[in-house]
N, C-alpha and C positions, 0 to 999 in steps of 0.2 A: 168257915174261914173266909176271911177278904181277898189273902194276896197270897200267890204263892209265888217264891224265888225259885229261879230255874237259872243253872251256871252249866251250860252248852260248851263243852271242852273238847277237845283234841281226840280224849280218851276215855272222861267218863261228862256223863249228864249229871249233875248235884242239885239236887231240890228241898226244899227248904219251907216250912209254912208252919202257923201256927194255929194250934187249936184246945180249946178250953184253957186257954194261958200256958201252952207248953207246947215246947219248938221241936219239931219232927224235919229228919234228916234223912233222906234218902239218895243210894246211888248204881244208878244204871252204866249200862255198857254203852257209848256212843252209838258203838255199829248194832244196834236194838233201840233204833229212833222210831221207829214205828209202835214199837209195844209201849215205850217212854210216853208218846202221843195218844195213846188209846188211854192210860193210865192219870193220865192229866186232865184227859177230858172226863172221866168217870169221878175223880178225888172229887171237884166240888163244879157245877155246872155256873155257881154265879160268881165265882172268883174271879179277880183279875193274876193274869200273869204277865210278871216282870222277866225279863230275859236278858242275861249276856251271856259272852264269851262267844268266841271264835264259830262254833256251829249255829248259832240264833238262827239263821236263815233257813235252816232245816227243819226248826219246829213250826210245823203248818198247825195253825193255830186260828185259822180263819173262822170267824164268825165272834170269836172272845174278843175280850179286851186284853190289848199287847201290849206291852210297853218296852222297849228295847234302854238299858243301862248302860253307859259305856264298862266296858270290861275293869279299867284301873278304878275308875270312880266304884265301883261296887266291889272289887276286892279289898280298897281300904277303908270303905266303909263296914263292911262285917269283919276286918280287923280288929277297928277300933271298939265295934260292940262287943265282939270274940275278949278281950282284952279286961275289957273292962266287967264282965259276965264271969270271967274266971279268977278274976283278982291279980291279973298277969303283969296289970300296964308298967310300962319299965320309966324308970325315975326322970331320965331322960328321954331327945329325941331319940328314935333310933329306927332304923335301916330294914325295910320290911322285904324278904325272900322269899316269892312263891316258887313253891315247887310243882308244876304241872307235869307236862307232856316234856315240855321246854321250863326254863328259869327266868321268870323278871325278877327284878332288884328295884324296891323304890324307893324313894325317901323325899316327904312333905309332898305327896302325893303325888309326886311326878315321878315318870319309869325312869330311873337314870342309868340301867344297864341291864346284863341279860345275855344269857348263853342258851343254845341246841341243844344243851347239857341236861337231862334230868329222868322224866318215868319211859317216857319214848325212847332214850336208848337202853334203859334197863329191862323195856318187854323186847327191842327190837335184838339188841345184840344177844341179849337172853336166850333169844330165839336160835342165833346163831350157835352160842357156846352151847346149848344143851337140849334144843329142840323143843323147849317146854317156853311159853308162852303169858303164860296163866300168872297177873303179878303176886297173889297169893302165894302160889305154888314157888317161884321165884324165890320170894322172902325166905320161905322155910328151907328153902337150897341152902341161901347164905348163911342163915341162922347153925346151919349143919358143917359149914365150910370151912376152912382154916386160910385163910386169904394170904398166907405168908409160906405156902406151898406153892401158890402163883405168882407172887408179889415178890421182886427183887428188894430186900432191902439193903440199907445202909452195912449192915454189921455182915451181909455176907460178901461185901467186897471187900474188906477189910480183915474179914475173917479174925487171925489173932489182933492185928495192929490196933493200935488205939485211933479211934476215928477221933477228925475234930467236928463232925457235930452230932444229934441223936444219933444214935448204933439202929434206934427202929425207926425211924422214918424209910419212908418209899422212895427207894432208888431208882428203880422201873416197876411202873404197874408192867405187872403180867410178865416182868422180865426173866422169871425163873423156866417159863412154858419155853419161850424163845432158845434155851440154852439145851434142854431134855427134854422137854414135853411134859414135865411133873404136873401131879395137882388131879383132882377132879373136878366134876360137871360143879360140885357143891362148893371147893375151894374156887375156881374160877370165878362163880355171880360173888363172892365173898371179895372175892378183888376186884369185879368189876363194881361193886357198892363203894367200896374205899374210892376207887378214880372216881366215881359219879361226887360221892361225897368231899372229898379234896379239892376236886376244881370249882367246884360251888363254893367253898371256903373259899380258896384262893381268891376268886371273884368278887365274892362278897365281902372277903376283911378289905381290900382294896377298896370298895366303892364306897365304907365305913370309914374311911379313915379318910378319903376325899373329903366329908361330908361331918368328918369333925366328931364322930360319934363311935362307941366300944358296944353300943346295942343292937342286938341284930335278934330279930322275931321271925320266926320258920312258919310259913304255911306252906299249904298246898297236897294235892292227892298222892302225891308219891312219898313224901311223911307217913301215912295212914298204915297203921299196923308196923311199920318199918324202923324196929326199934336197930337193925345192923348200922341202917344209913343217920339215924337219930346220935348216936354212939360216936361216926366220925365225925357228925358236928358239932357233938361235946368236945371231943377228946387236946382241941386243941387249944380250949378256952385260955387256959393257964400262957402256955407259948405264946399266944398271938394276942392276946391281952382285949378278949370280948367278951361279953356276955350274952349267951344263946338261950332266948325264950322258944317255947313248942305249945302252941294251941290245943287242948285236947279237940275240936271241931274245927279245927283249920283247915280241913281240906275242903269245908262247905263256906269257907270265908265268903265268898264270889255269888254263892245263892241265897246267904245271909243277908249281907250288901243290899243286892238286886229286891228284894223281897222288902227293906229296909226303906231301900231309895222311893222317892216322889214323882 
């Protein structure tokens, strides 16, 4: 191999490279930069590697050839090859939402918005509601959960009365805990993935419609395996009038990119 892609994240390492014409995807724990580092130098000793994201400065890499990516330039670069490798690309422009640690928003390759919003508060507060950590372990909580044991909705403040808008939309996240404490560890991450996934919606049909466009393409690591958080951002396609593409390798967009870039 020539080049390997390496996407230095918040919360995971994503590496990327290819060998005998077939593209190998791997992904580490950040806080495991050390073994990330022994691993890298053993894969191929004449490779060059290309490096973004936010922990680059971490991988001691002294002696190889480095080449440091800008972060956006390399994630919309393995977008666009992601896209076009899966037969995905959407007819029009449209509105690219990584899902990391946090949430960028961009569109015609410039970052136009972005929330605190995304895998960092699903392992942190996770942490909080249930003591479990592990984003795996996490998923299959929610996967288990009934999030409308936590989740105040519309139809129960109304109860009999006829509402005037959806009876199931969310009236308060988590507003049923606040009233009696209902719900469990598994309902709870099941509502805390609806808030994750609603305010990223929110955010995102907004920056979509600034920008003139109903296509919105989901990357990024907290996607990965997360078919609960995948689900709210279908669900509202029909209501809010977008169309939500999912990379099946989007969460290695960034080490794709880097590995890609010159």
């Amino acid at each position: 191999m020539k080049r390997i892609g390496i996407d230095a994240g918040g919360s995971l390492v994503k590496v990327a490279f290819e060998e005998k014409g077939k593209m190998h995807l791997k992904t580490y724990s950040s806080y495991k930069m050390d073994e990330v580092i022994q691993w890298l130098k053993t894969l191929s000793p004449y490779a060059s590697f290309h490096i973004t994201g936010e922990r680059t400065n971490q991988l001691n890499l002294e002696g190889y050839r480095v080449y440091t990516i800008p972060e956006f330039n390399a994630i919309v670069e393995g977008t666009s090859y992601l896209l076009h490798q899966e037969r995905k690309l959407p007819q029009n422009n449209y509105l690219l939402v990584n899902i990391g640690t946090g949430t960028s928003i961009f569109y015609n390759e410039n970052r136009i918005s972005g929330t605190g919003i995304g895998g960092g508060l699903l392992t942190g507060l996770g942490k909080l509601l249930t003591n479990e950590s592990d984003y795996n372990q996490l998923i299959q909580m929610a996967k288990q959960g009934d999030r409308t044991k936590s989740d105040l909705l519309v139809r129960d403040i109304y109860n009999d009365s006829i509402s005037p808008i959806d009876e199931t939309l969310t009236a308060a996240n988590f507003g049923k805990v606040g009233f009696n404490h209902s719900g469990s560890k598994e309902d709870h991450i099941a509502a805390l993935i609806q808030l994750i996934g609603e305010t990223i919606l929110l955010i995102s049909n907004a920056a979509a419609q600034s920008v003139n466009t109903s296509q919105i393409v989901f990357i990024g690591g907290t996607l990965t395996n997360n078919q609960p958080l995948k689900e709210v951002l279908l669900h509202f396609q029909e209501k809010m009038n977008y169309t939500a593409t999912f990379l099946n390798n989007g969460g290695h967009a960034g080490a794709i990119g880097a590995m890609l870039s010159t």
